[in-house]
NUMAR-106495 format. One record per residue: x, y negated, z negated of N, C-alpha, C, O in turn; residue number from 1; chain. Coordinates in steps of 0.1 Angstrom, whole numbers. Each point is the difference from the previous one (the first is absolute). Example, Ala and Ser with C-alpha at 12.3 -4.5 7.8 and 13.67 -1.06 7.14 Angstrom:
NUMAR-106495
(site (132 57 -78) (-9 -12 0) (9 -12 0) (10 0 -7) 1 A)
(site (-14 -11 14) (9 -11 0) (-8 -11 -8) (5 -11 -1) 2 A)
END
This chain:
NUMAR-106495
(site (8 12 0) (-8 -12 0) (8 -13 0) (-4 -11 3) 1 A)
(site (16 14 -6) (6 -14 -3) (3 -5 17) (0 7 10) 2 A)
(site (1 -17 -12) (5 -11 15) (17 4 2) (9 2 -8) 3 A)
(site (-8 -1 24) (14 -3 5) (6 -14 -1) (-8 -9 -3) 4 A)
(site (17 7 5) (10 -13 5) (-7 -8 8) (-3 7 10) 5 A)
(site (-2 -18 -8) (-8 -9 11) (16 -6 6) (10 0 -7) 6 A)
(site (-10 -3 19) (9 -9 13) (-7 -5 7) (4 3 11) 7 A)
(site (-17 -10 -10) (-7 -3 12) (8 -15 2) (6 -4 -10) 8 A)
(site (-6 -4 21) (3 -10 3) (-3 -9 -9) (8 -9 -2) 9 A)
(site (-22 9 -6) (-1 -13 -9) (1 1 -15) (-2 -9 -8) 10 A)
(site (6 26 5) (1 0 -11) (8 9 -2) (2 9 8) 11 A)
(site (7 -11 -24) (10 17 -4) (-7 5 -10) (-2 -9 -8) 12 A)
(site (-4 19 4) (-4 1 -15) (13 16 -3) (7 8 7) 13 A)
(site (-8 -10 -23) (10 16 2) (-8 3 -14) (-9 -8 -4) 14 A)
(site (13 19 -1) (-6 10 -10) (6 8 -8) (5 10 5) 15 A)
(site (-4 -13 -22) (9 12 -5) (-12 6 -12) (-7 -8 -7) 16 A)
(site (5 22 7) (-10 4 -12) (10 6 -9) (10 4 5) 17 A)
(site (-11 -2 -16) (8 7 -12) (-10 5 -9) (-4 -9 -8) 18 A)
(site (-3 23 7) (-11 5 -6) (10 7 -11) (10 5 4) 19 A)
(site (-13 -4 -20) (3 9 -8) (-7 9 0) (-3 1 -12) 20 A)
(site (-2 9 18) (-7 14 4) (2 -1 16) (6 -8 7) 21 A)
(site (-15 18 -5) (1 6 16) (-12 -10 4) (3 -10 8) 22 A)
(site (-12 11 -11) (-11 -8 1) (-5 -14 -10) (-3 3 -12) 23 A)
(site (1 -14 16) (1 -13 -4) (-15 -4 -5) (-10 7 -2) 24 A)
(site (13 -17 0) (-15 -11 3) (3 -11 6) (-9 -8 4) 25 A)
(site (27 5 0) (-4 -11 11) (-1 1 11) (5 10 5) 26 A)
(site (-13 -24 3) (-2 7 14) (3 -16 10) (3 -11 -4) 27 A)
(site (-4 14 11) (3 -15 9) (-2 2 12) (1 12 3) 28 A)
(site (-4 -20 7) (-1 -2 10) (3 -10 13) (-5 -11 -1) 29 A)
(site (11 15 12) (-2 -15 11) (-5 2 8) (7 8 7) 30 A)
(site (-18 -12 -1) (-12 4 11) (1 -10 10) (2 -10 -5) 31 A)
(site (-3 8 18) (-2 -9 6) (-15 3 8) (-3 9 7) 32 A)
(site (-4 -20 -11) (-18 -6 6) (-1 0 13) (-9 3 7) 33 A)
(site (22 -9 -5) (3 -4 16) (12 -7 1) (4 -7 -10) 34 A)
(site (2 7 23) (10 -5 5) (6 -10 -11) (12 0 -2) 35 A)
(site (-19 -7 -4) (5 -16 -5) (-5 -2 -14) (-1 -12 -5) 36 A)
(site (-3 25 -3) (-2 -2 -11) (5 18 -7) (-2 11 5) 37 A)
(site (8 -14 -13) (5 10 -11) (-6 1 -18) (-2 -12 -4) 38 A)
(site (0 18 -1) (-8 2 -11) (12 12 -9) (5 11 3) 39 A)
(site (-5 -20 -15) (10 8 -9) (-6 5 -11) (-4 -10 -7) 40 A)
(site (2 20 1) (-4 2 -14) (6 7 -5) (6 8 7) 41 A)
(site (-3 -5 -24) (5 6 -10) (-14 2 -11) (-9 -8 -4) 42 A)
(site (12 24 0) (-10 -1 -10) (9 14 -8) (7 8 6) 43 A)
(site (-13 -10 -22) (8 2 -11) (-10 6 -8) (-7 -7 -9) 44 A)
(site (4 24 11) (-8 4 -14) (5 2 -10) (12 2 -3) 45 A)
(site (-24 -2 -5) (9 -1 -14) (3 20 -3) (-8 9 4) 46 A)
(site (18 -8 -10) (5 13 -4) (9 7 13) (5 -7 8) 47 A)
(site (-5 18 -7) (10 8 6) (-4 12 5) (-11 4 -6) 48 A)
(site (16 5 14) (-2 13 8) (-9 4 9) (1 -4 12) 49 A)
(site (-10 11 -15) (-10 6 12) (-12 -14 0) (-1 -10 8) 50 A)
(site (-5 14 -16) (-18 -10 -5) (10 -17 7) (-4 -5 10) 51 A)
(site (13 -1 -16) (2 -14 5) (2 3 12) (-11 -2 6) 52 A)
(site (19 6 4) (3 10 10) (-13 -3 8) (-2 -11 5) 53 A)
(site (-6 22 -4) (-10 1 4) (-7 -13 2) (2 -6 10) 54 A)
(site (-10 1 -22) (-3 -14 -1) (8 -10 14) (-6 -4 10) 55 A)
(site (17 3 -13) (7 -10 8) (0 3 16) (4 -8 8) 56 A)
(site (-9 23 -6) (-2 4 15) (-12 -3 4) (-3 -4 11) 57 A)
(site (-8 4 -24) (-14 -2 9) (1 -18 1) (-4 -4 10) 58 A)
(site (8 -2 -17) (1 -14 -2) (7 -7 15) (-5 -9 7) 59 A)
(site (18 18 -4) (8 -3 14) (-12 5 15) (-1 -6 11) 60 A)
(site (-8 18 -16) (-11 0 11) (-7 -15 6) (-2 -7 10) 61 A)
(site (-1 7 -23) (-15 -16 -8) (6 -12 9) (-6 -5 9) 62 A)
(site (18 2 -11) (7 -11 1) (5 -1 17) (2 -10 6) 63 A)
(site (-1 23 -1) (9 -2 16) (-18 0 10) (-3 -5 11) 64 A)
(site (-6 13 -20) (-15 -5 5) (-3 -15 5) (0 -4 11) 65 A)
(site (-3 -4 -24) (-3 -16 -3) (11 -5 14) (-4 -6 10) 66 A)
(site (16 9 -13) (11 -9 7) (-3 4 15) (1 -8 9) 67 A)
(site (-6 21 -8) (-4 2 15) (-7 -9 7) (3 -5 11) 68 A)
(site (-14 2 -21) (-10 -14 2) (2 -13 4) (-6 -6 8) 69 A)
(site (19 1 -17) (6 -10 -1) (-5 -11 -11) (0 -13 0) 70 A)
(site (-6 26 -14) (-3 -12 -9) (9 -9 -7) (11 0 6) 71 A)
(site (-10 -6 -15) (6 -10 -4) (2 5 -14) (-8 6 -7) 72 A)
(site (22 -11 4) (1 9 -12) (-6 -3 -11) (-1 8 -9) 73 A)
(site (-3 -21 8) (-10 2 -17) (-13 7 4) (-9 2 -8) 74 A)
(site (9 3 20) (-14 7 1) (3 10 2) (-9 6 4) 75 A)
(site (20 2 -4) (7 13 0) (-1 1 -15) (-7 10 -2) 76 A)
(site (12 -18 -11) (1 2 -5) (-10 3 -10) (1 7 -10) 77 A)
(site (-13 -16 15) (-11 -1 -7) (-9 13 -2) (-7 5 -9) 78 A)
(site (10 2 26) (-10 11 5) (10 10 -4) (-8 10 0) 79 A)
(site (19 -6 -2) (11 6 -8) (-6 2 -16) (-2 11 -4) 80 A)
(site (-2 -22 -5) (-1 5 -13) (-13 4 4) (3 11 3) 81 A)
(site (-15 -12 -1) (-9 4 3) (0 16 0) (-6 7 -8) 82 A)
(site (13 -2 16) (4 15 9) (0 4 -15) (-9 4 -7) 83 A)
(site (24 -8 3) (6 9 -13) (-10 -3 -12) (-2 11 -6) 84 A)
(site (-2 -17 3) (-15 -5 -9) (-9 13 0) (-4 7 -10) 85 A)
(site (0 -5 23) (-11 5 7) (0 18 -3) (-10 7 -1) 86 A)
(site (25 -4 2) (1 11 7) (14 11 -8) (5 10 3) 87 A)
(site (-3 -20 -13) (12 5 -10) (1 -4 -15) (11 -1 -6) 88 A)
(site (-25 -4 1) (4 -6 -10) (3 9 -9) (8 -5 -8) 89 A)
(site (-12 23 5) (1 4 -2) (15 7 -2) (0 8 -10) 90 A)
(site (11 -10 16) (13 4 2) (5 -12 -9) (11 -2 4) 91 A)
(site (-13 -6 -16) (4 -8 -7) (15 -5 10) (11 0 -6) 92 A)
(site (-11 -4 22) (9 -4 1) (1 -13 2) (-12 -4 0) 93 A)
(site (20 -6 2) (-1 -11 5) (13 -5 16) (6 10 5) 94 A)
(site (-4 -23 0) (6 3 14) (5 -20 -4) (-8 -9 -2) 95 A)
(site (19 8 1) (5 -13 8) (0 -2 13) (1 9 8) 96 A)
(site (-3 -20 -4) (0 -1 16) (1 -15 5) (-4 -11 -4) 97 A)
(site (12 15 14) (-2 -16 10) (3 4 15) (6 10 5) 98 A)
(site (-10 -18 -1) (-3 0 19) (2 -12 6) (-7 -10 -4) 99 A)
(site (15 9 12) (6 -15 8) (-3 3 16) (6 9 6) 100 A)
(site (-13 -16 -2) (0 -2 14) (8 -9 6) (-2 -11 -4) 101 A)
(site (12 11 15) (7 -7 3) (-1 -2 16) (2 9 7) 102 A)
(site (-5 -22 -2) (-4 -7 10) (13 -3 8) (8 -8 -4) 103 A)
(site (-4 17 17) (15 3 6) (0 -11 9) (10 -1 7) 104 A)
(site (-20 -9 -6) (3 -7 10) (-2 -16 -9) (7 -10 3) 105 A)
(site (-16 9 -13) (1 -12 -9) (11 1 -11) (5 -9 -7) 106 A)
(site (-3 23 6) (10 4 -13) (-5 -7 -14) (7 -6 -8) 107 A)
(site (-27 8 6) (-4 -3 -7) (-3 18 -8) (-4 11 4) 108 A)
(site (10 -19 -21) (-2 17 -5) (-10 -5 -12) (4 -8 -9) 109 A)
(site (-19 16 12) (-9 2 -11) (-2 12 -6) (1 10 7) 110 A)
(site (-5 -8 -22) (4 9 -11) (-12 0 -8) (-6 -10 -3) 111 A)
(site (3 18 0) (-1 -1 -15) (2 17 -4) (1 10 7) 112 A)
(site (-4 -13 -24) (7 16 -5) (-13 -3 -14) (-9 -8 -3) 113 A)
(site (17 20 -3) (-12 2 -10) (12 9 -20) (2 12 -3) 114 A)
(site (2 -22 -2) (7 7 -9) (17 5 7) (7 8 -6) 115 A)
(site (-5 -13 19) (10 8 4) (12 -11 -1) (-3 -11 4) 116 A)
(site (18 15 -9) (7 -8 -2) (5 -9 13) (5 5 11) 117 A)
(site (-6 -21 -14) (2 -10 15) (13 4 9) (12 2 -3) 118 A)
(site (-19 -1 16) (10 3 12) (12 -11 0) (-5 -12 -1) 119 A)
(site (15 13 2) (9 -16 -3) (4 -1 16) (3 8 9) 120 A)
(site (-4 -25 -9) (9 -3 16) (10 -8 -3) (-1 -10 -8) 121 A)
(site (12 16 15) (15 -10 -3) (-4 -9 12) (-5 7 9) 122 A)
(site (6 -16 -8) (5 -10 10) (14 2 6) (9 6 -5) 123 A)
(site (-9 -12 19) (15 6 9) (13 -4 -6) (10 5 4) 124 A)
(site (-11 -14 -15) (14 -4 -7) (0 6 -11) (10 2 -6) 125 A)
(site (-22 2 0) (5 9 -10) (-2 -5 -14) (-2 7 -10) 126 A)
(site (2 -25 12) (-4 -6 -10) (-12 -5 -9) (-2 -7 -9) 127 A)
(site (-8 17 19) (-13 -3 -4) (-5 16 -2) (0 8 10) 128 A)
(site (-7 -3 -25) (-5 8 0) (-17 -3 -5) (-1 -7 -10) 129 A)
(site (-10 11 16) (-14 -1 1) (-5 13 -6) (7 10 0) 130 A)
(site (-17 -10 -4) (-5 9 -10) (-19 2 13) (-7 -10 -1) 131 A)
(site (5 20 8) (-11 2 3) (-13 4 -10) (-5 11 2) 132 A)
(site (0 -19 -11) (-3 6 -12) (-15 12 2) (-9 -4 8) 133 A)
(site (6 14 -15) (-10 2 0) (-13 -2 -10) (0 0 -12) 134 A)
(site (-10 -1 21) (-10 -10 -7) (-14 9 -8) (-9 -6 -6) 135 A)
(site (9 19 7) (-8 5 -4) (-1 10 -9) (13 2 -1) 136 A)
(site (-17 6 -7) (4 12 -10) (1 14 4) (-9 5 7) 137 A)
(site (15 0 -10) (-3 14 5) (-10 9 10) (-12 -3 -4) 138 A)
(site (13 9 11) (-10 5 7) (-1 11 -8) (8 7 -5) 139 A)
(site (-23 -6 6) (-11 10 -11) (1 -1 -13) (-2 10 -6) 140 A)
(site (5 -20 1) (0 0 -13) (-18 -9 -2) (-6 4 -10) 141 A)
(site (1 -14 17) (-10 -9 0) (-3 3 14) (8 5 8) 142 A)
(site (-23 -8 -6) (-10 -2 14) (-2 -13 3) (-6 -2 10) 143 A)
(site (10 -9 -18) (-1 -15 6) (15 -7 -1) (10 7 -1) 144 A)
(site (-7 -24 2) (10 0 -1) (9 -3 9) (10 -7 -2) 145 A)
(site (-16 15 17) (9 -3 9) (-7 -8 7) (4 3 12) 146 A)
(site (-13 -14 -10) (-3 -10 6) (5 -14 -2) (-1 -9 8) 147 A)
(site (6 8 -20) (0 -12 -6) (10 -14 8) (-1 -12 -1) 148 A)
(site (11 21 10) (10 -5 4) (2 4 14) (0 12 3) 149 A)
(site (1 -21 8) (5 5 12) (7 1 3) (8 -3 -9) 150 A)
(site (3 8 22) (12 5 1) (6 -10 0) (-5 -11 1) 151 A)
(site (20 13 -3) (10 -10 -1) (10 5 12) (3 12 3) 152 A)
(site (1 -22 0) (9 -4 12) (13 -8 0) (0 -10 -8) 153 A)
(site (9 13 15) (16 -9 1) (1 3 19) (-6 5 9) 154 A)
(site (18 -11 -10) (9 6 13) (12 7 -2) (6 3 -10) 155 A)
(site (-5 -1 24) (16 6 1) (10 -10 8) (-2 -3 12) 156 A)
(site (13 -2 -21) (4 -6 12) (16 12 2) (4 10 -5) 157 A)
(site (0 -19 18) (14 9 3) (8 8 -3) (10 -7 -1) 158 A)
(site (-7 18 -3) (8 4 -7) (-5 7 -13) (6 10 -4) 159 A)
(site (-19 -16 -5) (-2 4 -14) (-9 12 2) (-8 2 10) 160 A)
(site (11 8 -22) (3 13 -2) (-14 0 -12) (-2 -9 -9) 161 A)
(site (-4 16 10) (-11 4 -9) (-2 16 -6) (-4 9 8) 162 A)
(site (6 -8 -20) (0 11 -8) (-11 11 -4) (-7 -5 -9) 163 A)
(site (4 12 10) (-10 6 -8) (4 16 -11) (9 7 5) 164 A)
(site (-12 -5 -11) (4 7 -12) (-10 6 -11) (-11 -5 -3) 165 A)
(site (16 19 -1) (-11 0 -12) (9 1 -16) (12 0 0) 166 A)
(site (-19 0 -10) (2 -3 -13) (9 7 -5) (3 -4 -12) 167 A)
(site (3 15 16) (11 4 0) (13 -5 3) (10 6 -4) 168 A)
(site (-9 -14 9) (8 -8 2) (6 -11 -9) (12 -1 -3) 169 A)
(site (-23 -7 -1) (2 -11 -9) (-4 8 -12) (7 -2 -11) 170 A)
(site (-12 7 11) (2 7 -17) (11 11 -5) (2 6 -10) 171 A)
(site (6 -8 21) (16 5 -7) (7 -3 -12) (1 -12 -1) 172 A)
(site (3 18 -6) (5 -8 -13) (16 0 1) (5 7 9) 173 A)
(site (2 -13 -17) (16 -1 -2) (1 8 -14) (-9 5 -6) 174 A)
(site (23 -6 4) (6 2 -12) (-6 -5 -13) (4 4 -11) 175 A)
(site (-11 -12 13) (-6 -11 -11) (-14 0 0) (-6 -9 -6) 176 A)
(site (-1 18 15) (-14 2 2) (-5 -11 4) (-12 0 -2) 177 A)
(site (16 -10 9) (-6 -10 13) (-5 6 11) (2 9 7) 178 A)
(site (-7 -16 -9) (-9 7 18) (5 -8 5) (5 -10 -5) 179 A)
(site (-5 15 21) (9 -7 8) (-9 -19 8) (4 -11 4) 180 A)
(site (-18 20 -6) (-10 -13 3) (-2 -4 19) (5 6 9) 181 A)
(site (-10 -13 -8) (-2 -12 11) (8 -6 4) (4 -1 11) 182 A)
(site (1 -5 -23) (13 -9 6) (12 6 2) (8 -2 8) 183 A)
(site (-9 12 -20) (14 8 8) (-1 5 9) (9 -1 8) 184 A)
(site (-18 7 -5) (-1 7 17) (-2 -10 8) (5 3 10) 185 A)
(site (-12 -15 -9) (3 -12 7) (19 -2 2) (5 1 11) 186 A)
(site (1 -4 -21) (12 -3 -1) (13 15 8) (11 -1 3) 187 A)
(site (-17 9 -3) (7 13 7) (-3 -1 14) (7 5 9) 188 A)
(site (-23 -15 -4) (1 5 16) (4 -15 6) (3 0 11) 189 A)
(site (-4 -12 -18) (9 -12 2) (15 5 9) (5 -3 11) 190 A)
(site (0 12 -23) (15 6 0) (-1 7 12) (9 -1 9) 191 A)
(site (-18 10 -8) (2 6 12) (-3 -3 17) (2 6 10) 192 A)
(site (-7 -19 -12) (-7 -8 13) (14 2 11) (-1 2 12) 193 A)
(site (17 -2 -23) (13 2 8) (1 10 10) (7 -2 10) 194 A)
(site (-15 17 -10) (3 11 5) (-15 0 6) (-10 -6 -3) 195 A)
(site (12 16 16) (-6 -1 12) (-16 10 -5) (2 10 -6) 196 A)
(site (-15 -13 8) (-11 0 -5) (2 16 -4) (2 5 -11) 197 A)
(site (-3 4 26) (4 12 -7) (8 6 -12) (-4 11 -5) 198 A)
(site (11 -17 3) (13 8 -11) (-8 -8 -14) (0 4 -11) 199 A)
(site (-6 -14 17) (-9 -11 -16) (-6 9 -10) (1 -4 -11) 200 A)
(site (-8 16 14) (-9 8 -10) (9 5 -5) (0 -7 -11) 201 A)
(site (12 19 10) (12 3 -4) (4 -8 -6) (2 4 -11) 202 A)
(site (2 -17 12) (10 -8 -5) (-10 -5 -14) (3 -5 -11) 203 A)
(site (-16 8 16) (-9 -7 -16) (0 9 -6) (5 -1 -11) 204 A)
(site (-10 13 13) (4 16 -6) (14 1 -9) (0 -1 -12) 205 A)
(site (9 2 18) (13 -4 -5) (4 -7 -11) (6 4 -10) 206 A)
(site (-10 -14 13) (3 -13 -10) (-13 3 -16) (3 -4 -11) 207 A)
(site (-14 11 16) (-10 3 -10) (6 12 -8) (-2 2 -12) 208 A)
(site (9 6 22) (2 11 -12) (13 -2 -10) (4 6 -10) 209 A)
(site (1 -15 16) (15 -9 -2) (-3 -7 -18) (7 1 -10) 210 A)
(site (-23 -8 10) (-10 -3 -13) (-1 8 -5) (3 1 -12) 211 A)
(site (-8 11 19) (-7 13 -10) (8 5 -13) (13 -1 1) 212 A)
(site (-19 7 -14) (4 3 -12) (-10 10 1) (-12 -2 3) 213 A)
(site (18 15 -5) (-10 10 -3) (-2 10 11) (7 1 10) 214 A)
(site (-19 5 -12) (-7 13 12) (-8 -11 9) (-2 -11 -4) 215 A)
(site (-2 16 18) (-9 -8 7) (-14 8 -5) (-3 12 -2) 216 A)
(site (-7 -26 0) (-14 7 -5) (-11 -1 10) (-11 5 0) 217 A)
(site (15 -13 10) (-13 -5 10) (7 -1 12) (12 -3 1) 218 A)
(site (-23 8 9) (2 -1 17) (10 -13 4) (-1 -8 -10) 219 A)
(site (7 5 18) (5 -14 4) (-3 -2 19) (3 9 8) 220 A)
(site (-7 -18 -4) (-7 -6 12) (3 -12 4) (-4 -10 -5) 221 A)
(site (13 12 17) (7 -14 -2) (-5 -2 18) (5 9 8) 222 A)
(site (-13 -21 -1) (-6 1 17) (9 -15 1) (-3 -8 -8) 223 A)
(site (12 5 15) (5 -15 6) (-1 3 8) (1 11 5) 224 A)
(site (-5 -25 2) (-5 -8 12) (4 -9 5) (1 -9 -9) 225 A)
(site (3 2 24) (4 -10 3) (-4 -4 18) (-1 8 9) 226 A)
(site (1 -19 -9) (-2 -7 14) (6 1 8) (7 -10 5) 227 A)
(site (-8 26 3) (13 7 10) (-2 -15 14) (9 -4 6) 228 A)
(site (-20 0 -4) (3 -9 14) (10 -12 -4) (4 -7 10) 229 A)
(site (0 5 -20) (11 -9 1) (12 3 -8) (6 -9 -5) 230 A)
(site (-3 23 4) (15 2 -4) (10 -7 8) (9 -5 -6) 231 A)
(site (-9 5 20) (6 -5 8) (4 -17 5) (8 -5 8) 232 A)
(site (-18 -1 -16) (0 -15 3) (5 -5 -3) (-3 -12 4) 233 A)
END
């Protein structure tokens, strides 16, 4: 289920998963609607093995459905807790989530997520880190909730690099039981903006387990992305 490597002309996306079992709960995706739009999501059940596993397969069905359509992600997301509400409340599970559509020809990227930790965009120099926040609570934990707020939107300009990740990640701890957070994983793909987009998931991997103190306890999901029509400019 997981996504290959993207190279299309107007975009790079790459992909690293790190599951502590054979079978996960995270799952992610990059779909393209059409020619000139791409759709990214990450979603994060809560717990581990088969049951989250499972969960996160019918959830990757739900979601490459909607995007077939070309809905919009607060309304992916909306009709998303709905599903899991509807049809699992009973599996006491729950799902972080977020979904970015990105517009290949305005290089307009709209989002929203639900409880899932914010996708970060470096800017092309490196000196600007942006926090994609998400604006909603958990999917299936509540049936209302997710109207309150409409999607949110930025650009892309030249060069800048947009992250997506699950909580594995930033909830790494050190020697001293810090988590490693937002900003530090902000501050690791800043550093990495140096090395070429591909080698970028590795090199945040690297540097994260470089933090790490202890056993690994949770899945790690690391999708970058970048504005392949102007590497060249």
């Amino acid at each position: 289920l997981l996504p290959k490597a993207v190279r299309d002309e107007r975009i790079h996306v790459d992909i690293r998963y790190l599951p502590i079992e054979e079978v996960g709960g995270d799952y992610c995706q990059v779909l393209f609607s059409d020619p000139t739009t791409c759709y990214i999501s990450v979603c994060d059940v809560t717990g581990h093995g088969i049951g989250p596993g499972l969960l996160a397969t019918r959830v990757s069905s739900e979601v490459r459905y909607h995007i077939a359509r070309r809905r919009g992600p607060h309304e992916i997301v909306r009709i998303l807790n709905e599903f899991i509400c509807d049809h699992f409340e009973e599996t006491g599970l729950f799902l972080t989530f977020v979904i970015a559509r990105i517009d290949l020809e305005s290089r307009i990227v709209t989002w929203s997520g639900a409880g899932h930790p914010s996708p970060i965009l470096i800017r092309r120099d490196a000196r600007v880190v942006e926090q994609l926040e998400s604006i909603h609570p958990l999917i299936g934990v509540m049936t209302d909730g997710f109207d309150e707020r409409a999607e949110l939107t930025t650009r892309l300009e030249p060069g800048d690099r947009l992250i997506f990740y699950t909580d594995g990640i930033t909830e790494t701890a050190n020697i001293r039981d810090r988590m490693l957070g937002v900003d530090g994983l902000g501050r690791i793909c800043a550093e990495a903006m140096s090395v070429d987009l591909f080698a970028m998931a590795d090199f945040v991997l690297q540097m994260v387990t470089g933090f790490q103190h202890g056993p690994v306890t949770d899945d790690k999901t690391v999708i970058d992305c970048i504005d392949a029509d102007l590497l060249t400019s």
